[in-house]
N, C-alpha and C positions, 0 to 999 in steps of 0.2 A: 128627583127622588121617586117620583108615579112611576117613570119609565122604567129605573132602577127595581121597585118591589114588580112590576110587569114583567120583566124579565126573570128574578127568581122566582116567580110565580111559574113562569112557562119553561123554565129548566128544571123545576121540581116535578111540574107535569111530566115531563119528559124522560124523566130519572125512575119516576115511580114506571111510565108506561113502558119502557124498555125490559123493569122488571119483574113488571106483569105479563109479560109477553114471552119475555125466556124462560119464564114459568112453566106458560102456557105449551109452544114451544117441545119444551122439556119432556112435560109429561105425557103430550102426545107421540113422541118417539117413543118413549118409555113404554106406552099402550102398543106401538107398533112392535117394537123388542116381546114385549108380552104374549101376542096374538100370532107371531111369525107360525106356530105351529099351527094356526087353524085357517087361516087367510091366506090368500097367495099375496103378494104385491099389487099385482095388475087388478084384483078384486076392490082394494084398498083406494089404490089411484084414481077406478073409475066410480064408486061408490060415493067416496067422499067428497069428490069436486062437483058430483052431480045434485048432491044435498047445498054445495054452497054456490053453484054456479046461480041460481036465481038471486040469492042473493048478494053476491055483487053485482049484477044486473042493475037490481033496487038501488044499490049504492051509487049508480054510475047515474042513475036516473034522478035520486035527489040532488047528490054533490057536484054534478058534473052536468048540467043541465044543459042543452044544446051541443053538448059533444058528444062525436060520431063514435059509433065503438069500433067502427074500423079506422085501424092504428094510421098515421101521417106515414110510418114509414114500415110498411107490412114486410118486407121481407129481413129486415134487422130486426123486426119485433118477432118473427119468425125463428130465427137464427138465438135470441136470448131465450124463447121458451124452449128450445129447444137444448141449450144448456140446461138452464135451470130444470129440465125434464130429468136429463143425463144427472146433476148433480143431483138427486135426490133419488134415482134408481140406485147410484152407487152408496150413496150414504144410507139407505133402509138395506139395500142388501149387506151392510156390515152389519146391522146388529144382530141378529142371528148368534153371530159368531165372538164378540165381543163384549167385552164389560162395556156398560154405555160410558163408562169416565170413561173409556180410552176412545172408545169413537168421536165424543163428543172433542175432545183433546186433540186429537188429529184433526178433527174438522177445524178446531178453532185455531190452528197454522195460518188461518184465512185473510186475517191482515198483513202476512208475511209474502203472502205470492198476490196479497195487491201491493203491495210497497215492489216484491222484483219486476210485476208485471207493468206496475205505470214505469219505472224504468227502464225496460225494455220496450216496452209500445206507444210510451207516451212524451219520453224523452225526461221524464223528471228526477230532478238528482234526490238521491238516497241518502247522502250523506254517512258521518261515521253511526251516528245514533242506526239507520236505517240497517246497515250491515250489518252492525251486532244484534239488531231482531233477527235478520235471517238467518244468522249465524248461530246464534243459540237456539232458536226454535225448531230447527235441522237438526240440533244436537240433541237434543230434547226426545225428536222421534226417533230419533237411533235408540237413544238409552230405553224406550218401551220396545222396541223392534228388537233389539240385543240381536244383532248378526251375525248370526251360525247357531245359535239356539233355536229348537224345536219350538212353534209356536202357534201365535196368531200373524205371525209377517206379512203374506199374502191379505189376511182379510184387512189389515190397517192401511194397508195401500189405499182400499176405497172410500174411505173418506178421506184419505189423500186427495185423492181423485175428484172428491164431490169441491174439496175446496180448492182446488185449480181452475174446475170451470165456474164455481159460484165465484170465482175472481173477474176472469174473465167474461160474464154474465155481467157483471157490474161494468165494469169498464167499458161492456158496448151500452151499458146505459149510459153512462157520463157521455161518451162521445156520439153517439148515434141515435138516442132514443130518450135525448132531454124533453125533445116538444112533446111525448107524449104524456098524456092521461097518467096520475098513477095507476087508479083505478081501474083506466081502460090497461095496463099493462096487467094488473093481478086476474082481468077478468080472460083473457086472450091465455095468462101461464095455467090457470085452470081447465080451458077448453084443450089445451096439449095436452094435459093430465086424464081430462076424457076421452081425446084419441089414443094416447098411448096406452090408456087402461083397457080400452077397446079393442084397438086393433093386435093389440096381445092375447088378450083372451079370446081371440076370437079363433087364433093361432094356435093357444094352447087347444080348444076346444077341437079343432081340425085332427092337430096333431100328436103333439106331444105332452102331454101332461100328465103328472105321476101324482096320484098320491099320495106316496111315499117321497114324493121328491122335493129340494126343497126350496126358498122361500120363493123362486122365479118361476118356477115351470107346475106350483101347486094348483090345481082344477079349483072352480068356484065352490066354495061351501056353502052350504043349505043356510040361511040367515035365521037364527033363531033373536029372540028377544032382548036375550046378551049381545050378541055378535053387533046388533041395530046400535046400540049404546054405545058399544066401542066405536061402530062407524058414526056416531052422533058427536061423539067425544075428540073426534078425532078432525072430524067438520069445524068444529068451535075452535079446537086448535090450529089449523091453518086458517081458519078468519080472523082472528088474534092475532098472528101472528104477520100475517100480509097487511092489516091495518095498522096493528100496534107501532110496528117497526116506522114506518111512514110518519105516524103521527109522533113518535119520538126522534126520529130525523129532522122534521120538519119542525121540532122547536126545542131542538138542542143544538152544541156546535157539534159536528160529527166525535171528534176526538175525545170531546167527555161523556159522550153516548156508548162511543165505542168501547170505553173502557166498562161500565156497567154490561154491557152485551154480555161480557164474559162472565155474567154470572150463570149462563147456561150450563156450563161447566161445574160449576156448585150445584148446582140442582140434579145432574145428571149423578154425579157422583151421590147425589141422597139420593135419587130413587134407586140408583145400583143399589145401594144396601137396603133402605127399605123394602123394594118391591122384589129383589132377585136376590139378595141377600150376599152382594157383587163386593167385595172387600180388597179395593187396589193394594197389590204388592210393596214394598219399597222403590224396586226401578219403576212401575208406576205413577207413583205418587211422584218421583222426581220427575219424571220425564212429565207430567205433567203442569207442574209446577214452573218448569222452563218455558214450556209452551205457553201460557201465560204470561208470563213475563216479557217471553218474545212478541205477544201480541200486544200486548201493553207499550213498549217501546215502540213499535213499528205505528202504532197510532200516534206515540206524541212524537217521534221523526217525523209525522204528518201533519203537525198540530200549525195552524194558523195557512 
């Protein structure tokens, strides 16, 4: 019976931390969506990781004590920040352009291209449950894309995009990059995030950078007091978010974690109407609606 109340004890923790974290998460997109006119991208990447790089530093140094920060296998941990880099250029450059329900909806296809992806790459059967996630959650983005309609088509691609490589981002973690650190991974996807925010604006600074142009190739803006806030707000949220997630994995079974994740998707949908005043359509609402469902399914086809 101890064991039994110990375990719903640490599946409550884990239930609550998951949705404290898509919260978190949430509204730090939400902040990004907000600022796209004042910030560039590459301001954001290099700003915010450099306020949290020390401290996961600190983390690796309490929780992880006599481990190396350099990774057992540096060039796959290479190769996943550098996904995870790709999939979160593509996913901040959709908001701009999009109601956050729908980006956030396209993104969360995510357990659908890890269910086709471990069957492709990993040899594991899908099953009928398995098909009909991908089946409807493909359907699902049709019905928001509506083909031959004037749109957003183009911009929904990129969190397409973001969650094909956060698939495959995972999948060389399972296989490739169990031995490491968690923490040494969060701290390594960080310092990509500094180079890439660097070696961009270093570029734009040379070259190309507009003004007027937008969320990728905008010059650094002057940091005022606000702007500090939003880059402070946005640091908590990716440390929230790289911890939270871990610490809800690590004492739920994936499958019933997985399924609360997608409260991202609820939260995203309240800040579109509270902060942007973002009111999903009908094909919308359904097409989103599917996509969950699809995710939901493609986790219990995974379940045990």
């Amino acid at each position: 019976m101890h064991a039994t109340a110990r375990d719903g004890n640490r599946l409550g923790l884990a239930i609550a931390t998951i949705l404290f974290t898509t919260l978190a998460l949430s509204l730090g997109d939400a902040a990004i969506k907000g600022q796209a006119a004042q910030f560039g991208l590459w301001q954001i990447f290099l700003l915010r990781s450099l306020l949290a790089l020390p401290v996961f530093a600190l983390l690796v140094a309490v929780f992880a004590r006599g481990q190396s920060l350099w990774p057992k296998a540096p060039l796959w941990v290479a190769l996943r920040v550098a996904l995870l880099v790709g999939m979160w250029v593509a996913y901040y450059a959709s908001l701009p352009h999009l109601q956050l329900s729908v980006a956030a909806a396209a993104y969360y296809t995510l357990p659908i291209f890890m269910t086709l992806f471990s069957a492709i790459l990993l040899g594991d059967r899908i099953g009928v449950q398995g098909w009909a996630a991908v089946a409807l959650g493909f359907a699902g983005v049709l019905i928001i894309l509506r083909p031959g309609t004037e749109g957003v088509t183009l911009y929904v691609m990129l969190p397409l995009l973001s969650a094909v490589l956060y698939a495959l981002a995972m999948i060389l973690t399972h296989t490739k990059c169990r031995e490491e650190h968690a923490l040494v991974l969060a701290l390594h996807l960080n310092v990509g995030f500094i180079l890439t925010g660097g070696v961009a604006s270093l570029v734009l600074f040379l070259s190309i950078a507009d003004p007027q142009g937008g969320f990728l190739i905008r010059p650094w803006a002057v940091m005022s007091m606000d702007g500090w806030q939003v880059i402070g707000l946005l640091t908590l949220s990716i440390l929230v978010g790289s911890i939270g997630a871990a610490i809800a994995y690590q004492n739920g079974p994936p499958a019933v974690i997985g399924i609360f994740d997608f409260a991202y998707v609820g939260f995203a949908v309240l800040w579109g109407v509270i902060l942007f005043h973002e009111v999903p359509d009908i094909y919308s609402v359904i097409g989103i609606g599917a996509i969950v469902l699809a995710g939901l399914l493609a986790i219990g086809s995974r379940r045990g």
